[in-house]
N, C-alpha and C positions, 0 to 999 in steps of 0.2 A: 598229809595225814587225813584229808579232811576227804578227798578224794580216794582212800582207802575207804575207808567210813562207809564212804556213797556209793562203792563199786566200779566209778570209774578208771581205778586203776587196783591191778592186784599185787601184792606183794614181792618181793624176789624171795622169801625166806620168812618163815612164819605163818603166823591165820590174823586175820581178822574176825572173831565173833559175835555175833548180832542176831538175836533170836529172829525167827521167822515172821513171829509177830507183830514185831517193834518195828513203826514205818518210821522212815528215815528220808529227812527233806531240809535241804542248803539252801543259803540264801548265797548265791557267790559276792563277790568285790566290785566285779563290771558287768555287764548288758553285751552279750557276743551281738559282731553285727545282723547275724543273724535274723536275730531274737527285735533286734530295733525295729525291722522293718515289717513286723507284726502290726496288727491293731490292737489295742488291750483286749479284748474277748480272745485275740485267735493266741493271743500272751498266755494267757490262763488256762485256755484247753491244750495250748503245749505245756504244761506243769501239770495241771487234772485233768485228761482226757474222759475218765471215768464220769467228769462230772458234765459234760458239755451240753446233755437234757434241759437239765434246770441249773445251768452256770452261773446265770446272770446276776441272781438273786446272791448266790456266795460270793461273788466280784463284787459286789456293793455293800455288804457286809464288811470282806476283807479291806476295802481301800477305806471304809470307813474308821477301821480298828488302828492301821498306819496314817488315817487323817489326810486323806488324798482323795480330790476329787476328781472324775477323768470321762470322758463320754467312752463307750466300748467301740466305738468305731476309730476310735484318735490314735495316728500312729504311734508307734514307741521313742522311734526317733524326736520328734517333737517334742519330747519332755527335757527338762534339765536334769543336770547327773544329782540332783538333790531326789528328783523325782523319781530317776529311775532308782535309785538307792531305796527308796519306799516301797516304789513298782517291785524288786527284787523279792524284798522282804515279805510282801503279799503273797508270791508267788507262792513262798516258801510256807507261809500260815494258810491258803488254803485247801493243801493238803494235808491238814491237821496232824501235824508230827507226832510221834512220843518222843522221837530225839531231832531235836533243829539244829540244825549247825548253823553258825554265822559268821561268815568271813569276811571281816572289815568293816560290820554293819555301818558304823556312824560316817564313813566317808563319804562327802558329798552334800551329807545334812545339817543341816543349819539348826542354831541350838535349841529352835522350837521341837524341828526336830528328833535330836538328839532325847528331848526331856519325854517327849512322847514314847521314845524308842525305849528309855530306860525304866518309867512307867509301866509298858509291855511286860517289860522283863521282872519286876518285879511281882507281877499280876498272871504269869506263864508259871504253871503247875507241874510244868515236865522238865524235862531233863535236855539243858541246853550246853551245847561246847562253841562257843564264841573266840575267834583271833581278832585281837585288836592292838594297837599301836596307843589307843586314846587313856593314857592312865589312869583320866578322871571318870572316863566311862567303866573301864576295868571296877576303880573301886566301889564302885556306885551298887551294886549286886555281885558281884561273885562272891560266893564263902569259899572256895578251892581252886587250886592254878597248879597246871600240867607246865611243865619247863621242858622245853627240847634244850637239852645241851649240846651244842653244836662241836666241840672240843671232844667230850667225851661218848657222844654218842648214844646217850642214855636218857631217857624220861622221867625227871625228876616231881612227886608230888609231895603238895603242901596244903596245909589247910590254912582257911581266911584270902581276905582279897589280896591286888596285887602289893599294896603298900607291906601287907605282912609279909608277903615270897621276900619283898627285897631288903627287910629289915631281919627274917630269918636269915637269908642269903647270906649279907653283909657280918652278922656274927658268926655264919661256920667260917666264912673265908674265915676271919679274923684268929678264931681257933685254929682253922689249921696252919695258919700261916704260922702261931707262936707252936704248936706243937713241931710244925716243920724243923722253926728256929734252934730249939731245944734240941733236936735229934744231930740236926747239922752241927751245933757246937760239939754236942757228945762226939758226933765222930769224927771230928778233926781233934777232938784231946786225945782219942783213941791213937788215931794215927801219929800225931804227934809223939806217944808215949811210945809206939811201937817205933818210928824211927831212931830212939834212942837206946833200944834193948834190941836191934836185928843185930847192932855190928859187936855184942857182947857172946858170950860163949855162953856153953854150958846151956842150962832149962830154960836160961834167957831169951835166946829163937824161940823156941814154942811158947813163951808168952809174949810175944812179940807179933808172930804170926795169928796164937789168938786174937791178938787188939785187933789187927786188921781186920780178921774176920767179924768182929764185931762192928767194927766202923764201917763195914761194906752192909750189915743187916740194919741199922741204924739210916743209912741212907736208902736202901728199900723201903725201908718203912713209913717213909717220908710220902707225904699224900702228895696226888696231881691238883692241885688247889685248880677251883675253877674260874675259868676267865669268858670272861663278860664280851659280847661281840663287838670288834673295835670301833669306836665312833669315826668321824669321817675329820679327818685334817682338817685344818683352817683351812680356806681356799680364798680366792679374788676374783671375784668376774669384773676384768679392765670396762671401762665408761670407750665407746666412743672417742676416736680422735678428733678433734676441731669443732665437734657439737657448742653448739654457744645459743643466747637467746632463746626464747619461747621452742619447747619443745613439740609440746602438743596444745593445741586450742580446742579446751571440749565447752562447748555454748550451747549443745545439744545431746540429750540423750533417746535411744531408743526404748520402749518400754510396751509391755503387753498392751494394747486395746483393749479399755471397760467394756469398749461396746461389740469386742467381739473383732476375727477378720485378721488376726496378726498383730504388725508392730506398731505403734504411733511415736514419729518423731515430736518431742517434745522440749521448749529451751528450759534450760539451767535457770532455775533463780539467781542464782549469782554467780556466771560464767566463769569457767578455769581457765589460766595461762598457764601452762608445767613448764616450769624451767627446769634447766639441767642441776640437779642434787635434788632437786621435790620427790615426797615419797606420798603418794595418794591413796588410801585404802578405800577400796567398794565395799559395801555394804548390801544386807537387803535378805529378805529369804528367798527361800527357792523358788525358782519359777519366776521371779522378777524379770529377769534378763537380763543377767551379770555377765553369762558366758557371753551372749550375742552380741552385747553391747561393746564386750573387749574385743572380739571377730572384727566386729563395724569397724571397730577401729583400727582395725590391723588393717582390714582390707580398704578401709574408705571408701564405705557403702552408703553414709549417712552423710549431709551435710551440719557441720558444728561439729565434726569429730575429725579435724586434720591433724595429721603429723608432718612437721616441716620437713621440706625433700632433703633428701638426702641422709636422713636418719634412720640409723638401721635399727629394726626391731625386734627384739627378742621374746619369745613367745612360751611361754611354760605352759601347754591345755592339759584340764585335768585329765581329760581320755587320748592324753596321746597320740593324737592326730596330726603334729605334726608330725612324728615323726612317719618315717616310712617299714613299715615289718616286715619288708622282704631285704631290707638294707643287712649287713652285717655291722656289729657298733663299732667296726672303723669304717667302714664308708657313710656310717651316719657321722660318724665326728666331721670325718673329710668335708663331707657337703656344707657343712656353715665356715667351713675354712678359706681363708685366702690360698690361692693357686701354691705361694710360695712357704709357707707354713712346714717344718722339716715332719717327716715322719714321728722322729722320737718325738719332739714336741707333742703328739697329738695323743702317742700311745702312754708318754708320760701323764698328760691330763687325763687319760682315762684310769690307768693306776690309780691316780689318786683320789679317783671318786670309785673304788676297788671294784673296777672293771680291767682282769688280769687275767694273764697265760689263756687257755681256750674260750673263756668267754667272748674275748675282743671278734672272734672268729666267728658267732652263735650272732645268729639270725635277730633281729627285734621280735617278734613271734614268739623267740623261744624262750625269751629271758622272764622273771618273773615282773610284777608289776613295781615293786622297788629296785631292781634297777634298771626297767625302763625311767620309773622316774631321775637316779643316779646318773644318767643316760643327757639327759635331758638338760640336765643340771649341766654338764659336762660340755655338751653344746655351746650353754651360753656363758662360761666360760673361754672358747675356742673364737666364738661368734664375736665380741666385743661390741654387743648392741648400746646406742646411745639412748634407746627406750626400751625397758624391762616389763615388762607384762607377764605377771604371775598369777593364775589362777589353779584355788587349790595346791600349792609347791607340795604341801605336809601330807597330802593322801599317798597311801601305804609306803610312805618312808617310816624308819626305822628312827623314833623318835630316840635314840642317842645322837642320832644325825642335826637334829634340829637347831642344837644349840650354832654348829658351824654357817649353817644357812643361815639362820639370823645375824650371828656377824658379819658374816658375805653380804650380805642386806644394806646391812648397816654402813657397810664401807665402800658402798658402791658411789660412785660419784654422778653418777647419771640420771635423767628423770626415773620416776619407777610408781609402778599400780600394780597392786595388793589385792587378791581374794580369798581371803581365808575364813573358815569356821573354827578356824585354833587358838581358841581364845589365849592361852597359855604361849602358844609360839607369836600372836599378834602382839602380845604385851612385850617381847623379847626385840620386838622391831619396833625403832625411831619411824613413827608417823606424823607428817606436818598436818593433811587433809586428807577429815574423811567424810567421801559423800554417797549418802544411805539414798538410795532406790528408792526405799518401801519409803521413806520422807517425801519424795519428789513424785513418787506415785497416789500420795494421798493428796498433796498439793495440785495433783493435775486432776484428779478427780472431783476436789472442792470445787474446783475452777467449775467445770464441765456441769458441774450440779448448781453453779450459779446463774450461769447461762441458761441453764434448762428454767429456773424459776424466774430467770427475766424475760422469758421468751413470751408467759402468760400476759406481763405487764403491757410485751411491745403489742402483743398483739388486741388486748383492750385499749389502749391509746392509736391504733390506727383505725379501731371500730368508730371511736368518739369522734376522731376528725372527718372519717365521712359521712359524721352526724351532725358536728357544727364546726364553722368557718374557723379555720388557724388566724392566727394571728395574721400571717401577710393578707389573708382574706377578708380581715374585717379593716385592716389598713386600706385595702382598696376599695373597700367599700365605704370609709369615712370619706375618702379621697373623693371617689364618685357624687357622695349623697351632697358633697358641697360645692362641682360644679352643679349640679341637678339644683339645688336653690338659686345658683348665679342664670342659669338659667329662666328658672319661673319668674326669675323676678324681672329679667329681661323681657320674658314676653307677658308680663302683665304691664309693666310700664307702655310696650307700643301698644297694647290693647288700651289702657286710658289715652294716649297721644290719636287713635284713629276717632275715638270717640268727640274730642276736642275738633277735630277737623271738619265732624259732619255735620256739628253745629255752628260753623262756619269762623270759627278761631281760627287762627295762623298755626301752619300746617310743621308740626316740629319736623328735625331730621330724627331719622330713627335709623341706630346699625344695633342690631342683634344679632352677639358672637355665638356659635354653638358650642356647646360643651363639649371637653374633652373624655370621655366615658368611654374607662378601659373595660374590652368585651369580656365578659365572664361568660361559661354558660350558667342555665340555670340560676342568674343570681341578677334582680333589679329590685329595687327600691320603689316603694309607695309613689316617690314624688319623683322618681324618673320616671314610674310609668303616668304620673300625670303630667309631664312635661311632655310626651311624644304625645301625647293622645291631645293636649293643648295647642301643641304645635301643628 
């Protein structure tokens, strides 16, 4: 719909109407790769070309309005999907809409985020059409919601937010399901009454044959009550076979550099062991280094970030990179499979995460972005990893699905770490430990800003010492200054003993030891230098 809107795509049957006047600008759901390997300036003259004179100045504006700070040389790649979910939304605000569309806005953003995003929206003057999954964000500003009915085919509108669609919703079903009720007992009394007057003679067939016909307009009349998109089965992603012992040792995390330059490995205040059934939730906002820090770990890039050998790992990225988009999603299922794994086996797990009849066949490219995520899920079901690594699970899934992934969560028996900003589906999953980034990043920085003000100390305390003698210094110099007395007194004693001699007394023995006088430079004493110059 959203891509009719935008002209990207045109109709098979119908118009789309949009005055000539009315600029029209989307924020989409992802970042083509494209688009990543932009700088943010050259990001913003591909969205306002018109503006590229004096750009800059509305690039600093706009990130300022999404609360993003970015140098305009910085690739786009480089940002976190929290970021570029911002970076999107920019793109889309600086070319000053009268109709914005937003597709999936809050995916990726963290609930600072989030609160900014809906602030926006409460404080945007124009005319906005938003798809979202986030019920809480739905109700937060919308007064109106467009219903695609998927069953019947038709666009249903309502007035008030999402909570009223589905509390209006819930009472038509209810209506029509008793109006239904009502018609279908009329027409089986009908019938009923008509099989008892066909086998009679006489006027009795034609009020017999009436009934029927009335029992047949009675169930015409009867509505297609509407149904709701079906949520996803329970399912099991199996643990790992023989996994035992310490899963993962994290003693180290990766994190931005204060001072700039990339990443800084930095230790854990209070180092993890993951055992097998721990469920770890990460924490942090965007830009921390949540994504890369799960990567490190996957790939064992960092030291304090091991996973025991032989542990297989399951990988859920929120941009889909593992998988491969030129795969078809049976040869994406096949690839996390063992060799010997049956066919139905594989095409039945994807049924059941309703990936069915020609989809299985459709390209990763071509599927939407819920069911690549379904996709994905699916996988790690197939896959049997003894460590689960979910970031982002809940972005553009079909939050009826939620509830089954949290039970699947929950009954997983294997180590497992958590990145969500769904507050709603975190509180739905058993967490033992959770360790917040932005904690561990304020703690490395304290650190950093302590050392910085002892630096001053150390370096006024080695001014002072090459001002006056340290301690071992003035130890060697009490040392010295007291043979330097054993000394003088030595040679003042043979100076009275020569004196005795020349006035013809008996001539003493004289042995005069010399003093031990550890060499310093720079450093002698009064009465050792009268003892050499005596001597």
């Amino acid at each position: 719909m959203l891509k009719l809107m935008t002209g990207e795509l045109r109709p098979d049957m119908g118009s789309i109407n949009i005055h000539s006047s009315v600029k029209v600008a989307a924020a989409k759901q992802i970042m083509s790769k494209e688009l990543t390997q932009l700088s943010v300036r050259d990001f913003f003259i591909h969205h306002a070309p018109y503006l590229e004179d004096g750009i800059e100045r509305e690039i600093y504006k706009t990130l300022d309005t999404v609360e993003l700070t970015a140098p305009l040389d910085r690739k786009i790649h480089t940002f976190s999907g929290g970021q570029q979910a911002r970076l999107l939304l920019a793109a889309a605000l600086i070319q000053d809409p009268d109709l914005l569309l937003l597709d999936e806005p809050t995916n990726n953003l963290d609930h600072s985020g989030i609160n900014n995003l809906t602030d926006f929206m409460w404080g945007f003057h124009k005319t906005v059409i938003v798809i979202s999954h986030d019920e809480e964000f739905l109700n937060s500003f919308t007064d109106s919601v467009l219903y695609l009915d998927s069953w019947t085919h038709k666009i249903e509108s309502y007035d008030g937010n999402y909570n009223d669609v589905k509390r209006d919703i819930a009472r038509r079903i209810e209506k029509e399901n008793q109006a239904n009720a009502r018609l279908a007992k009329a027409a089986q009394q009908k019938k009923d009454q008509a099989n008892k007057f066909k086998d009679k003679g006489g006027g009795m067939r034609k009020v017999a044959k009436k009934m029927r016909e009335d029992a047949a307009r009675m169930e015409e009349a009867q509505v297609a009550v509407r149904r709701e998109d079906k949520p996803l089965k329970p399912f099991t992603i199996p643990c790992q076979f023989g996994v035992s012992g310490d899963v993962l040792d994290l003693s180290a995390v990766s994190l931005p550099s204060v001072q700039g330059g990339g990443l800084k490995v930095i230790p854990l205040q209070f180092p993890l062991q993951m055992q097998r059934g721990m469920r770890l939730q990460l924490q942090g906002p965007n830009g921390i280094g949540k994504t890369t820090l799960l990567q490190n770990i996957v790939e064992g890039r960092i030291e304090g970030c091991q996973v025991q050998g032989g542990v297989r790992v399951g990988y859920y990225r929120q941009d889909f990179s593992t998988l491969n988009f030129s795969h078809t999603v049976l040869e994406s299922l096949r690839e996390v499979c063992d060799i010997t794994t049956p066919e139905e086996t594989i095409r039945r797990t994807a049924a059941s995460f309703m990936l069915t009849g020609p989809i299985v066949h459709q390209t990763i490219d071509t599927l939407s972005e819920g069911q690549k995520g379904l996709c994905s899920l699916a996988r790690l079901v197939l896959q049997e990893p003894g460590l689960l690594i979910l970031d982002e699970p809940t972005n553009h899934i079909n939050f009826r699905h939620l509830p089954a992934i949290a039970q699947a969560l929950n009954e997983y028996q294997g180590a497992m770490i958590l990145v969500s900003h769904d507050r709603a589906f975190v509180e739905k999953v058993q967490v033992d430990k959770v360790l917040n980034l932005g904690d561990e990043m304020e703690r490395f920085t304290a650190w950093l800003k302590s050392q910085e003000e002892k630096e001053p100390v150390k370096k006024s305390k080695a001014e002072k010492v090459s001002a006056e003698p340290s301690a071992e210094t003035i130890k060697e110099t009490k040392s010295n200054d007291e043979a330097a007395d054993q000394f003088v007194g030595a040679l003042l004693g043979s100076y009275a003993a020569l004196r005795l001699e020349r006035s013809g007394l008996k001539r003493p023995n004289i042995v005069v030891k010399a003093p031990v006088i550890k060499k310093r430079q720079a450093v002698r004493t009064p009465k050792e230098t009268s003892a050499v110059e005596t001597l």
